[in-house]
C-alpha positions in Angstrom: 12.2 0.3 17.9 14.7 -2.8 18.7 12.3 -4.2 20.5 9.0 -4.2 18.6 10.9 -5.6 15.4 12.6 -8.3 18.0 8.8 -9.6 19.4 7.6 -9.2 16.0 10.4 -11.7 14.2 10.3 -14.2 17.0 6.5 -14.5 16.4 7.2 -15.0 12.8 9.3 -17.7 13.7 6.4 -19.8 15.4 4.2 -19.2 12.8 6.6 -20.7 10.4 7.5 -23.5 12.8 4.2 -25.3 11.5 2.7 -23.1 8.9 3.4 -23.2 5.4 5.7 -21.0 3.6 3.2 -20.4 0.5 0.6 -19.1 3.3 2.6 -17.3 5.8 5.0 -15.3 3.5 1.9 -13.6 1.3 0.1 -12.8 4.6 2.6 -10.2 4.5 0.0 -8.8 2.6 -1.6 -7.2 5.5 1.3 -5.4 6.8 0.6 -2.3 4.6 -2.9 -1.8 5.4 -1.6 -1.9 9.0 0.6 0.1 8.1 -1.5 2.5 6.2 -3.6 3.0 9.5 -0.9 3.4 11.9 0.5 6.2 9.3 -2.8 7.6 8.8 -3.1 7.9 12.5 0.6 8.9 13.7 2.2 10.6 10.7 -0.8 12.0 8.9 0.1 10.2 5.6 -2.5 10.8 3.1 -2.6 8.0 1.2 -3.8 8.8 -3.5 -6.8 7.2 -4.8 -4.1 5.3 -7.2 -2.4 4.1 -3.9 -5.3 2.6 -2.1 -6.5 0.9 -5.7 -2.8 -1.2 -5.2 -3.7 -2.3 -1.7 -7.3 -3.3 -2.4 -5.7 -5.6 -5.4 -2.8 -6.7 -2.9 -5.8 -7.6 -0.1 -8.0 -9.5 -2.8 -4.8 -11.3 -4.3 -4.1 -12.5 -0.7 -8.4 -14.1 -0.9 -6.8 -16.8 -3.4 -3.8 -18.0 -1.0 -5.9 -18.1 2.2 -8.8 -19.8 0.8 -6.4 -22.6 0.3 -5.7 -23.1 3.8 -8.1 -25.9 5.9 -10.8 -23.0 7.5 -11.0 -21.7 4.0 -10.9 -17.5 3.7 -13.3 -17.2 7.0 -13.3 -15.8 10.4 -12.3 -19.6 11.5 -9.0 -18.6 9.9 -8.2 -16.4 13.0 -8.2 -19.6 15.1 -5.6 -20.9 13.7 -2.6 -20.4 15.8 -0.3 -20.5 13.1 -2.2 -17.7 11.2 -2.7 -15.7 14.8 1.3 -15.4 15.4 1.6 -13.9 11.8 -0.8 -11.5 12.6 0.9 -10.5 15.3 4.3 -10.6 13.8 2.4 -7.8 11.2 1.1 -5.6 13.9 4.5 -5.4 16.0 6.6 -5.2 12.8 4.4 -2.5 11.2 4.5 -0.8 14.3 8.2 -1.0 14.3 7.7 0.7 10.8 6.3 3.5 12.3 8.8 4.6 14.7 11.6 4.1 12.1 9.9 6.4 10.0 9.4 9.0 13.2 12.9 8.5 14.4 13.6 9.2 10.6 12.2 12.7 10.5 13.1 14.2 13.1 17.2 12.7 12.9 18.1 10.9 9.4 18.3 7.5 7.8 21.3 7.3 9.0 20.8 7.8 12.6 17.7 5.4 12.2 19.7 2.7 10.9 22.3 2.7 14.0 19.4 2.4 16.2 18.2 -0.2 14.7 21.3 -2.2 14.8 22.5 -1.3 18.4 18.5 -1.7 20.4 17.4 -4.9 17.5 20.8 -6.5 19.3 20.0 -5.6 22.8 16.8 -7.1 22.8 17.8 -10.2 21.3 20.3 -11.0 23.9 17.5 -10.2 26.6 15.4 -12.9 24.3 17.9 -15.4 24.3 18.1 -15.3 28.2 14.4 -16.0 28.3 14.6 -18.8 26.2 17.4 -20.1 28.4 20.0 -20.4 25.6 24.1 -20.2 26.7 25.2 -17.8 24.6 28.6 -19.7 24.5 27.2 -22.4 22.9 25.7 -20.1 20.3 29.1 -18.6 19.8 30.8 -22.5 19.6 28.3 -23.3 16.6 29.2 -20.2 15.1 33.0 -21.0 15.3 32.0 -24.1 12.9 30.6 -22.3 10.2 32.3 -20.4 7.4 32.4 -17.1 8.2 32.5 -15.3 5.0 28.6 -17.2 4.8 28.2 -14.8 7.9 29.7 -11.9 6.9 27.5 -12.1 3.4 24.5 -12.3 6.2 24.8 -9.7 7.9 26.1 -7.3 4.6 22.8 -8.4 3.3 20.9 -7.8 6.5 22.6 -4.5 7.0 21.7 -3.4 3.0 18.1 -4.2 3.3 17.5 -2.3 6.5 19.4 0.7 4.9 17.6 0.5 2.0 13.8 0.5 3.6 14.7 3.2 6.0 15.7 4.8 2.5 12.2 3.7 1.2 10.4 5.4 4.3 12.1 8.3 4.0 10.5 8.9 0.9 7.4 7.2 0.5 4.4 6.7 2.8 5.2 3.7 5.5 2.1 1.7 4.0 3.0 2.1 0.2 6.4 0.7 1.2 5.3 -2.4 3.2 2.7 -3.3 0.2 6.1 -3.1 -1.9 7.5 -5.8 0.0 4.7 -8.0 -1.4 6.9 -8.7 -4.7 8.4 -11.8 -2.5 5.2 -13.5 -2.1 5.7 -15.4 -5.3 9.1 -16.2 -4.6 7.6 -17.4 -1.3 5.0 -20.1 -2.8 7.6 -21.1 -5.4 9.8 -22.4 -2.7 7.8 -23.6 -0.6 6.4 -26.0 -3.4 9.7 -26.7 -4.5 11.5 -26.9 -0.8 8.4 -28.0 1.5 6.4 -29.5 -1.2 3.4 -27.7 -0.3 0.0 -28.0 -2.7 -2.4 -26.0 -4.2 0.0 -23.5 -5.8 -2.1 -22.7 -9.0 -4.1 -20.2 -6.4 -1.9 -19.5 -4.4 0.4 -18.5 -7.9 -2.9 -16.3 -9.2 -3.3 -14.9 -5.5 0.3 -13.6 -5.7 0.7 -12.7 -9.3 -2.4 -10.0 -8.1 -0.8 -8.5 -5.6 2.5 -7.8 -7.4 0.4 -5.9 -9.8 -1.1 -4.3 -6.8 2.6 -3.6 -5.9 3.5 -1.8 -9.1 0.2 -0.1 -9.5 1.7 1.9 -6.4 5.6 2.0 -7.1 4.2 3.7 -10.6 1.3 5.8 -9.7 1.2 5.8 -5.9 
């Protein structure tokens, strides 16, 4: 479980190392539907009619962000390397998704949750020793920063992984990845006001569908 969220998050991190934020955080997108098939296949989730409606508007909304990139919305797209580690983020985190919700039903959110925690920080110390970083110098930097700006990190951190165990407890795994959609716009907002990043109209439009995608399944799905 640690460890499929672990790969998935560092290759989220070298897609956004030279990606842009508007493009790489609504590719998100695409998370549910994985999800939706890995569920399909490995919890026998059956997802409504009013359900799948909300994905097929959060999969067109994502046409008018990609079509903004360079390869336009093609199969070039895939080459893009940038485009290729999100994807791969997706699968590895909505696989992680999966077992969460197995290791959910068969112990408790709970139980889930402390898994989570003690194998995600496991596997990120084995990561670091790849990458060949001294943990004591991590530790130094962190001695420099305010720690209640740490402390507020990890409460958050801690609340939002309690709170989607929570979510797939109670609602199919790929209803409650295409929830997780309502950040796309927040996404493309900052990375035109951060980054500077252009064509936002579409990318705006593009988001703006999938949030109603998003609520089409909070309300009906």
């Amino acid at each position: 479980m640690g460890l499929l969220g672990a790969i998935g998050n560092a290759f989220l991190v070298k897609s956004l190392k030279n990606g842009e934020l508007s493009v790489i955080g609504p590719i998100n997108s695409y998370k549910s539907v994985i999800g939706l098939l890995l569920g399909l296949v490995f919890l026998h989730e059956i997802p409504n009619l009013y359900g799948l409606a909300g994905m097929a508007m959060i999969f067109a909304g994502s046409y008018f962000i990609l079509d903004t990139t360079k390869e336009r919305f093609t199969l070039k797209l895939l080459k893009n390397k940038e485009i290729q580690y999100r994807f791969y983020s997706l699968l590895f985190c909505a696989s992680e998704a999966i077992v969460i919700k197995k290791v959910i039903l068969i112990s408790s959110t709970w139980d889930a949750f402390v898994s989570w925690c003690l194998f995600g920080s496991i596997f990120c110390a084995i990561f670091l020793l790849f990458e060949k970083i001294n943990p004591a110098d991590e530790l130094a930097v962190l001695k420099t920063r305010n720690i209640t700006h740490i402390i507020k990190l990890v409460v958050c951190m801690g609340i939002m992984q309690y709170t989607t165990n929570y979510v797939f407890e109670n609602m199919n795994v790929g209803f409650a990845l295409s929830l997780f959609q309502l950040s796309s716009v927040l996404s493309i907002i900052l990375g035109y006001k951060v980054f500077k990043e252009q064509n936002i109209a579409p990318k705006i439009i593009g988001s703006l569908i999938m949030t109603a995608g998003a609520v089409v399944i909070i309300l009906l799905g």
